[in-house]
C-alpha positions in Angstrom: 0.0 0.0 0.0 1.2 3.5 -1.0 2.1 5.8 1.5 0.5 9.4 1.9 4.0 10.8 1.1 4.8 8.3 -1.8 1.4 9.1 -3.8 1.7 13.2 -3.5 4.7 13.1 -4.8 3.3 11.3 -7.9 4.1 14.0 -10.9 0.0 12.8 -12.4 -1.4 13.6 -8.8 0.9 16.7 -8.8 -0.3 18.0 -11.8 -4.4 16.6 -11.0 -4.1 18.8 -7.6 -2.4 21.7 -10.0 -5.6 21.5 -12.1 -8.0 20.9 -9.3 -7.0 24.1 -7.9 -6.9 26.5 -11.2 -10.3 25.6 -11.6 -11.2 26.5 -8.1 -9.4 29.9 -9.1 -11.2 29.8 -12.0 -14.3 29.2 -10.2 -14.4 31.8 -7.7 -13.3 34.8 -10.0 -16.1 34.1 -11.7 -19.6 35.5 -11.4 -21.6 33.3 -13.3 -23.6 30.7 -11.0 -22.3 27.5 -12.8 -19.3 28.7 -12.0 -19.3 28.9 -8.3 -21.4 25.6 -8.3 -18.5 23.7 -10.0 -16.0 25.3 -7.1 -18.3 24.0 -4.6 -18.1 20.5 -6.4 -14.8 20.7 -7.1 -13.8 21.3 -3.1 -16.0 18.5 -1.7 -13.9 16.4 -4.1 -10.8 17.9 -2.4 -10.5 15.0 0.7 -7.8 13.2 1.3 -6.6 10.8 -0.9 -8.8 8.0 -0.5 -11.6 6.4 1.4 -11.2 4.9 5.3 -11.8 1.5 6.0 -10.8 0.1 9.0 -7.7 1.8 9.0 -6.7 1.4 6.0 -6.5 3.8 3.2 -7.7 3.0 0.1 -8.4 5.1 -3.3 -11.2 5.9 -5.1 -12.6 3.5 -7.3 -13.1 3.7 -11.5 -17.0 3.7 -11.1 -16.5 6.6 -8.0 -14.2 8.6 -10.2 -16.4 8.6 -13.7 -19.2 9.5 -11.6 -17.4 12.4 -10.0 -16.3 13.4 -13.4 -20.1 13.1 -14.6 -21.3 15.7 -11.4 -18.2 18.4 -12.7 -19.1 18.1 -16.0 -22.9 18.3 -15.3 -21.7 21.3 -12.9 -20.7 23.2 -16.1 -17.0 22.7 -15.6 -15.6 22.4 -19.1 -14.6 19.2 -18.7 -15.2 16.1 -21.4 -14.7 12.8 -21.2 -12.2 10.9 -22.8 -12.9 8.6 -26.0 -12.9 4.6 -25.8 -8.7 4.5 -26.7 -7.4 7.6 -25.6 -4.6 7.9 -23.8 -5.5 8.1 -20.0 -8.9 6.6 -20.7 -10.2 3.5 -19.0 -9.2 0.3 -20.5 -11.3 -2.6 -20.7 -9.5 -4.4 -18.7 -9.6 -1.7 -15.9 -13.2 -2.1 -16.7 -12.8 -5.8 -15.7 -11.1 -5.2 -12.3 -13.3 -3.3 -11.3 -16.5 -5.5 -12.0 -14.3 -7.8 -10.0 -14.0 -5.8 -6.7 -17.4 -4.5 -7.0 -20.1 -5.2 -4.1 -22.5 -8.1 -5.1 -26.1 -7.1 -4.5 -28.2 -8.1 -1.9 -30.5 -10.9 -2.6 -34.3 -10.0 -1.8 -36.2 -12.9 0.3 
């Protein structure tokens, strides 16, 4: 497991932060509504690295980060999402992985 130290100095989560925070800037010198509602989105996404569970700190997952992405983009922030292939999109294999760790639903009696 990645350390808190270890994953902030990761140059992708540098430069995520970096971006994270120009469009807070952006955000707040703005007067337009959508504006300030994509800051306000954009800061409660602003927690620590990942979720607590039992002690242990764990990331995000792919289905919590496109949804995420979805609420910013719905916010008006500018932001599109990336085509099936592109670089930094998700793979299908990511796609897999994550079906795998995902929570089996609850059988009705």
């Amino acid at each position: 497991m990645a350390t808190m130290s270890a994953i902030m100095k990761n140059p992708a989560v540098q430069r995520a932060i970096k971006k994270l925070l120009e469009q807070e800037e952006k955000a707040k010198s703005g007067s337009d509504a959508s504006d300030a509602k994509v800051a306000e989105i954009i800061k409660e996404q602003r927690s620590p690295a990942g979720y607590k569970f039992g002690g242990d700190v764990k990331k995000p997952g792919l289905y919590a980060n496109i949804h995420a992405k979805r609420k910013r983009i719905a916010a008006g922030s500018g932001e599109k999402m990336r085509k099936v292939g592109a670089k930094g999109a998700p793979t299908a294999k990511a796609f897999k992985q994550s079906a795998l760790t995902a929570k089996k639903p609850k059988k009705r009696s």
